[in-house]
C-alpha positions as CSV (number, residue, x, y, z in Angstrom):
1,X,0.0,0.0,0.0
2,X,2.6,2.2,0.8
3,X,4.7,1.4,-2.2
4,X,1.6,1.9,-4.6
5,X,1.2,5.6,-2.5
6,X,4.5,6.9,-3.4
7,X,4.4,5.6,-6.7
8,X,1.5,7.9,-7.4
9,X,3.0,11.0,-5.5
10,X,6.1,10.8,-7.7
11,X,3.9,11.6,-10.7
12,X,4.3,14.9,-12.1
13,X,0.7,15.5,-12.6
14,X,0.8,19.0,-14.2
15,X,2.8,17.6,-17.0
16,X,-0.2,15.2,-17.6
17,X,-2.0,16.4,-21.0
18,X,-5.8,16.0,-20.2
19,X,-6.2,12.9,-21.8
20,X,-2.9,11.3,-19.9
21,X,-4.6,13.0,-16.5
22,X,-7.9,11.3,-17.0
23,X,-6.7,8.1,-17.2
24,X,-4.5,9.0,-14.2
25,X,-7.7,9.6,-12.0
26,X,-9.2,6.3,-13.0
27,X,-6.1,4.4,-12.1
28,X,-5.7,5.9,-9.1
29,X,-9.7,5.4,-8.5
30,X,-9.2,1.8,-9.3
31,X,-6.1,1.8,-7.0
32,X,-8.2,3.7,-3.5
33,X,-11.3,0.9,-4.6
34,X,-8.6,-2.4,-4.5
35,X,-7.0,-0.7,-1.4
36,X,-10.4,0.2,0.8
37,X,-11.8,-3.4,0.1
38,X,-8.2,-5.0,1.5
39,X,-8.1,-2.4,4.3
40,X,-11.7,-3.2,5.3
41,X,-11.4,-7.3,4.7
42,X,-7.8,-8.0,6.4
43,X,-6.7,-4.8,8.3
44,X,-9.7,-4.0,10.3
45,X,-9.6,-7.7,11.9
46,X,-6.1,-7.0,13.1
47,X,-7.9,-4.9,15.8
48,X,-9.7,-8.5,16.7
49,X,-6.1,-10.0,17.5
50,X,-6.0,-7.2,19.9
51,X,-9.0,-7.9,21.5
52,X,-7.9,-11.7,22.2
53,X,-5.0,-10.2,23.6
54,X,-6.5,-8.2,25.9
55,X,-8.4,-10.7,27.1
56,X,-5.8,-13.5,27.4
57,X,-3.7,-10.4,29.1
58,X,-6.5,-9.9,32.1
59,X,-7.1,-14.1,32.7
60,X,-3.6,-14.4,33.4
61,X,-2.3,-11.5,35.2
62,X,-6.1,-10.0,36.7
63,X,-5.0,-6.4,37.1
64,X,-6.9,-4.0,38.8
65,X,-6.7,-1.9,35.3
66,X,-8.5,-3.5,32.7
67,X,-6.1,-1.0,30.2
68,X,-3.2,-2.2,31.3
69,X,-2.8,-4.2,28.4
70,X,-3.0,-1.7,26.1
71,X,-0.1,0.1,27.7
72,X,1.8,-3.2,27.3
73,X,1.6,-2.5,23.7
74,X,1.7,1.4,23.0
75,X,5.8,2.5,21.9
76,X,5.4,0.4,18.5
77,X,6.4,3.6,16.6
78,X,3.1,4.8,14.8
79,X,3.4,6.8,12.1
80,X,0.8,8.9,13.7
81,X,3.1,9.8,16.7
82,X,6.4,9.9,13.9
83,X,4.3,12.8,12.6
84,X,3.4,14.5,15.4
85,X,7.3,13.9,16.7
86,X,7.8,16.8,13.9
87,X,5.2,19.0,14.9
88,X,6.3,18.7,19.0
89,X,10.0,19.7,17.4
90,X,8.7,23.0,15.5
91,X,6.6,24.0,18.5
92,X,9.5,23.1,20.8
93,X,11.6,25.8,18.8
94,X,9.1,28.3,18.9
95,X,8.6,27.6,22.7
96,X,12.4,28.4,23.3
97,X,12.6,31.4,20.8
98,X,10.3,33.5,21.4
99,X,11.9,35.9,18.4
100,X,11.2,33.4,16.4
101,X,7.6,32.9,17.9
102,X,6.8,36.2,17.0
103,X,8.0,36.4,13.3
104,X,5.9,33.6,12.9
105,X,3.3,35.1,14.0
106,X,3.6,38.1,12.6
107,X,4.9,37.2,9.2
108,X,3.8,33.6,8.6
109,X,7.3,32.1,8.5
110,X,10.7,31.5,10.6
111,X,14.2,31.3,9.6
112,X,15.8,28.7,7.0
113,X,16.1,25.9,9.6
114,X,12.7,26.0,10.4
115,X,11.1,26.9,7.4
116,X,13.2,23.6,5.9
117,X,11.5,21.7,9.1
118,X,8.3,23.1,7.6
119,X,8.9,22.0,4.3
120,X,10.0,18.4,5.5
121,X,6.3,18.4,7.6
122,X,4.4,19.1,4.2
123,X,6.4,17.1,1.8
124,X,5.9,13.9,4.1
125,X,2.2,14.4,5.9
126,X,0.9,17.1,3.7
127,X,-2.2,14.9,2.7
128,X,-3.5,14.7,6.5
129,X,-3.2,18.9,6.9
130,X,-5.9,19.3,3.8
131,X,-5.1,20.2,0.3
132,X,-2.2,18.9,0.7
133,X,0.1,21.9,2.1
134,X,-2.2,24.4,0.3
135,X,-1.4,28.0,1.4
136,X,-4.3,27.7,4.4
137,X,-3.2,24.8,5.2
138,X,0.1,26.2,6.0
139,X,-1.2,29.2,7.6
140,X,-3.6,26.6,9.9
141,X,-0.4,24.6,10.6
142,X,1.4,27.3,11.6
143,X,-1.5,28.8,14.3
144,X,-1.7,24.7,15.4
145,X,2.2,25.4,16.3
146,X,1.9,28.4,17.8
147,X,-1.0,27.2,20.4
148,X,1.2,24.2,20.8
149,X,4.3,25.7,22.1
150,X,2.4,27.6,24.4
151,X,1.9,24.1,25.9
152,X,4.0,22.1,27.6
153,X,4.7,18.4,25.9
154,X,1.8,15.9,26.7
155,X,2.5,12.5,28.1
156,X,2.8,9.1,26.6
157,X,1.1,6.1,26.9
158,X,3.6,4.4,28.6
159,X,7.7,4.8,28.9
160,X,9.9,2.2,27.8
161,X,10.9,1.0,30.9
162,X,6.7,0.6,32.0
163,X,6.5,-1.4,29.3
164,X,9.2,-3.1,30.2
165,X,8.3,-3.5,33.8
166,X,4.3,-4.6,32.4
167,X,6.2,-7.1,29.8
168,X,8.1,-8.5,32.9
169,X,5.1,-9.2,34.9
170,X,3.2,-10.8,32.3
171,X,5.7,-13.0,31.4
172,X,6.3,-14.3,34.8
173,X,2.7,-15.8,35.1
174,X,3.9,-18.7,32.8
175,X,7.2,-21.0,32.6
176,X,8.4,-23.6,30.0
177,X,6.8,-23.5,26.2
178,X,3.8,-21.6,27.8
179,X,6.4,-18.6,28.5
180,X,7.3,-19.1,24.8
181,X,3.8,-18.9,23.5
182,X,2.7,-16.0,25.2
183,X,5.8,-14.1,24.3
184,X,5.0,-14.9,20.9
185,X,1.6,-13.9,21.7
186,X,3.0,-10.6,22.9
187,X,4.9,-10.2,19.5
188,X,1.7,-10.9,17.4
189,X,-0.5,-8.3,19.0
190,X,1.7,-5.5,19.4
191,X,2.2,-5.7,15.5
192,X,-1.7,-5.9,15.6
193,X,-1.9,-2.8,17.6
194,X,0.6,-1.0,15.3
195,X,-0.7,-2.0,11.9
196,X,-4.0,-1.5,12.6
197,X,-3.2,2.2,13.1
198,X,-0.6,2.7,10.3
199,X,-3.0,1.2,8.1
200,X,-5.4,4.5,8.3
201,X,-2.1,6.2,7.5
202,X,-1.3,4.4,4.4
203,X,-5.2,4.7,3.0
204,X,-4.9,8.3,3.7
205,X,-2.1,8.7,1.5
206,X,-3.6,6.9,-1.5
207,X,-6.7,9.2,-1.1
208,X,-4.7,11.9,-1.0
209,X,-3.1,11.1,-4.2
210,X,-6.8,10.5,-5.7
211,X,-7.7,13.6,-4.6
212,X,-4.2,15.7,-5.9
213,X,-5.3,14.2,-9.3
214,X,-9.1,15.3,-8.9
215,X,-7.7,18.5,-8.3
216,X,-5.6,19.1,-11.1
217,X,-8.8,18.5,-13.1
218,X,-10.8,21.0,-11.3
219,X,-8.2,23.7,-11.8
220,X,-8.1,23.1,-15.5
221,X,-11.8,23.1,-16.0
222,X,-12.1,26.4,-14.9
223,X,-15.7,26.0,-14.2
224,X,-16.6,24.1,-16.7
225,X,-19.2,21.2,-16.6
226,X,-16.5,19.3,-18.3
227,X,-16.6,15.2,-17.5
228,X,-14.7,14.2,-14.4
229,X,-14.3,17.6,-12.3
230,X,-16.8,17.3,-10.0
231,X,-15.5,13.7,-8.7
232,X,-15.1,13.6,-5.1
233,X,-11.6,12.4,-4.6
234,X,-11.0,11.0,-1.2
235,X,-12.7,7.4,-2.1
236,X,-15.0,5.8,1.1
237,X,-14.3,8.3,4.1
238,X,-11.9,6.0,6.5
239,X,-14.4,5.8,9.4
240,X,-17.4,4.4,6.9
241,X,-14.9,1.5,6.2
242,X,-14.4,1.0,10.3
243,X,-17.9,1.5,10.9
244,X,-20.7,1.1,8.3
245,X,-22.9,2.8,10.5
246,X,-21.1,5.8,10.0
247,X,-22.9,8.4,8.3
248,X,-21.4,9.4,4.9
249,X,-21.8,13.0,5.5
250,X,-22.0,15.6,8.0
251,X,-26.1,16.5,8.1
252,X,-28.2,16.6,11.2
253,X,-29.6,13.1,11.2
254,X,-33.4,13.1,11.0
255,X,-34.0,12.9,14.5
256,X,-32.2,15.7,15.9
257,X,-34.7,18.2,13.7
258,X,-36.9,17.9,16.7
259,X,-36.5,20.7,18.8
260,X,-37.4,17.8,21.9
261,X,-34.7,15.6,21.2
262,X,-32.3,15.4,23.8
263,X,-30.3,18.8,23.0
264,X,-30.3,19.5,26.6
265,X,-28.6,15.5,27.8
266,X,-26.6,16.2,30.6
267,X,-25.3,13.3,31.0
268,X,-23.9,11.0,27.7
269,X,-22.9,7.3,28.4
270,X,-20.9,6.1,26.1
271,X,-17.3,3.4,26.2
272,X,-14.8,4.1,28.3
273,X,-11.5,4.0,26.0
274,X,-9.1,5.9,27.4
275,X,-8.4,5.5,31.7
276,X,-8.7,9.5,32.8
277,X,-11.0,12.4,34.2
278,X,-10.9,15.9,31.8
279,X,-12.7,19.0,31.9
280,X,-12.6,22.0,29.7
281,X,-14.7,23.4,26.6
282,X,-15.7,21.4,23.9
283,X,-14.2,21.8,20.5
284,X,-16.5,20.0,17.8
285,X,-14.5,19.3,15.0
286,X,-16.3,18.2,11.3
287,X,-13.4,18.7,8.9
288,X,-9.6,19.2,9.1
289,X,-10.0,22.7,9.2
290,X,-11.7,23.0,12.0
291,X,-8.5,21.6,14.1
292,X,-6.7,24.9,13.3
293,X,-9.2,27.0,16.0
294,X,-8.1,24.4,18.7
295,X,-6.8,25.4,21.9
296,X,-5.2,23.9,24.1
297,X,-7.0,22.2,26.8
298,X,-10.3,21.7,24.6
299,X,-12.3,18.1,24.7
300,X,-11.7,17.3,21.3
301,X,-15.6,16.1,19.9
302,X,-16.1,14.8,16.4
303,X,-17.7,11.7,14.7
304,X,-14.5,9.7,14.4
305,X,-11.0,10.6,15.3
306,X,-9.1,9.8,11.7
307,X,-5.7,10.0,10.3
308,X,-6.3,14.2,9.5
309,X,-7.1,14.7,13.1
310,X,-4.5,13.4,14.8
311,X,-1.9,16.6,14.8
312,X,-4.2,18.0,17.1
313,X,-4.1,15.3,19.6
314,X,-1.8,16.8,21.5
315,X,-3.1,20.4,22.5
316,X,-6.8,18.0,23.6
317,X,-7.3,17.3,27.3
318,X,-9.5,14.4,26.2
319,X,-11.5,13.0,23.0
320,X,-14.8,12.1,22.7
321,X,-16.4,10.1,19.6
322,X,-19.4,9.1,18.0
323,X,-17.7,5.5,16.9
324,X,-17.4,2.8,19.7
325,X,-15.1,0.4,21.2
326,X,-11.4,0.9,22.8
327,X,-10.0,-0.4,19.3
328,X,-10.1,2.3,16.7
329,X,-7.3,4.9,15.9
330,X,-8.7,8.0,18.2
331,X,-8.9,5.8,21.2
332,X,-5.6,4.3,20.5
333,X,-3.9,7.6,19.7
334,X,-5.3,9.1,23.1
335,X,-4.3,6.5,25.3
336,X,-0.2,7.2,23.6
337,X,-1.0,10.6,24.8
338,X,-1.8,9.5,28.2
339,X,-5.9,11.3,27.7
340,X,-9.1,10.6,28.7
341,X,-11.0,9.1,26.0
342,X,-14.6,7.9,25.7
343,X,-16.2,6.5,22.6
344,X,-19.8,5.2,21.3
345,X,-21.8,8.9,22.2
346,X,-24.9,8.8,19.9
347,X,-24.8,12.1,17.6
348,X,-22.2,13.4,19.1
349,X,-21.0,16.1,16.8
350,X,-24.8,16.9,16.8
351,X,-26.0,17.1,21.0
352,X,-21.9,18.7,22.1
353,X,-21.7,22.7,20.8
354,X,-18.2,24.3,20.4
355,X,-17.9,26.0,23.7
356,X,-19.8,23.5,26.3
357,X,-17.8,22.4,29.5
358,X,-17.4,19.0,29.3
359,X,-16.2,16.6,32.0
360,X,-14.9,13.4,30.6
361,X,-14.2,10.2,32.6
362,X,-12.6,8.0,30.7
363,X,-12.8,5.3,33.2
364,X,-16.9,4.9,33.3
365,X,-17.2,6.1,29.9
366,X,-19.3,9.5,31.1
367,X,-19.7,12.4,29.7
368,X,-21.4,15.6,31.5
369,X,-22.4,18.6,29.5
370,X,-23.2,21.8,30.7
371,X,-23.8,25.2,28.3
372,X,-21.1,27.4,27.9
């Protein structure tokens, strides 16, 4: 997947005459169609083996932490957390030069070390910041990196020598060829636990490419009704492929039209999926772009926490989701960040407002609203 993604990147699409560039689009539509039925048929299960783990995990050592396994197998080197390695760096320079903080500000760019930094950030992970490394997506990067370095660094979900310590413990429980099995065991589902988040970054970056292509189009039609430029180029949004309940857009489901419905819950019960108490204003995000307005502190709120989101992670003090279940990439990615994370709130995009003090307990899976 990530061979076939880079292959497509290294195509110089403006070169394309418009013949060459349609048949570039249905290649690469052809490609995100092959891709999302593999992703959805053998990657999703991978979060399965992780599950089996987890339970295998809690028969033999019975901690009192029923996440304890999941710290066991965070450090696997995400590409998520690779990327936002980059973006603690450039915040961590403007946090120490505050010259440099304040040309950013002011100007919209640094000196030639970080601007190179920059330019590494968007040449590698431009896809997941929208248009990939458009001009406002630069200027939203840049406002994310401010915010952040007025933040100290977040936490991690676990240090090496935790997991040591946890990998240690585990192990002792058995002797003999039962040792070896459940070290093997070990091995298997923290490549689970890994893979089944890289994969969202892998998908991404073929969509991407689609939608590069699409682009290209677009600009050349100039308006026109001409065939092909209204395509939507990102393929099956990553969270209808994790969830076919999902809904494919962003409208105000039928229900929520009544001025009864529950617009007023106070209380929202959803999974606990991340061990934690939070409280701070709610940030309901519905596209990439609305991550740029984040602040730190802020209860991240969307439908489904997905590979364009997760730069943000660390200015949130928690996440909460529409999706369910301990196993998909926003839970996972919050737990590396040591946050609060529930999952499985009906509507929630739809019953949370920008601006709404939330108090998250990750641990019961509770949410409590109140009006800003």
């Amino acid at each position: 997947m990530g061979r076939e993604a880079e292959a497509l990147v290294s195509i110089d699409l403006p070169a394309l005459d418009d013949g060459k560039l349609d048949e570039e689009i249905r290649r690469r539509e052809a490609a995100v169609r092959k891709w999302e039925g593999i992703y959805k048929n053998e990657f999703i299960p991978l979060a399965h083996g992780v599950r089996l783990f987890g339970q295998f995990y809690n028969d033999a050592v019975a901690p009192e932490d029923p996440f304890e396994f999941t710290r066991l197998l965070s450090g696997t080197g995400m590409l998520s957390l690779e990327r936002n390695a980059l973006l603690n760096a450039l915040a961590q320079r403007l946090r120490t030069d505050l010259s440099l903080a304040e040309r950013v500000g002011r100007e919209g760019k640094g000196d030639a070390e970080f601007e190179s930094r920059v330019e590494r950030l968007f040449r590698e992970y431009g896809d997941f910041f929208g248009s990939a490394g458009s001009e406002a997506g630069r200027r939203g990067v840049l406002s994310l990196l401010l915010e952040m370095s007025r933040r100290a660094p977040g936490g991690s979900g676990g240090s090496a020598a935790e997991i040591a310590a946890l990998r240690d413990r585990f192990l002792s429980r058995f002797d003999g060829e039962a040792r070896d099995f459940a070290a093997e065991l070990l091995g298997l589902a923290r490549d689970c636990y890994r893979l089944r988040d890289d994969d969202n970054i892998f998908l991404g970056r073929l969509q991407g490419a689609l939608a590069r292509a699409v682009e290209e189009q677009g600009r050349r039609a100039s308006g026109s009704r001409r065939q092909g430029a209204g395509r939507i180029g990102r393929g099956i949004a990553i969270e209808t492929l994790n969830d076919p309940s999902a809904p494919a857009g962003g409208g105000v489901p039928p229900v929520m039209e009544s001025a009864s419905f529950l617009q007023k819950d106070r209380q929202l019960v959803g999974h606990p999926a991340g061990p934690g108490f939070a409280r701070g204003p709610a940030r309901v995000v519905r596209e990439t772009a609305d991550l740029f307005a984040m602040r730190a502190g802020e209860i991240l709120v969307c439908d489904a926490v997905d590979p364009n989101m997760t730069f943000a992670i660390p200015l949130a003090g928690a996440v909460v989701e529409r999706r369910g279940g301990m196993l998909i990439h926003g839970a996972i990615i919050a737990r590396e960040y040591g946050l609060p994370c529930v999952t499985g709130i009906p509507d929630a995009v739809h019953r949370i407002h920008t601006g709404d003090i939330l108090s998250v307990d990750g641990y019961l899976g509770i949410v409590t609203r109140s009006e800003g």
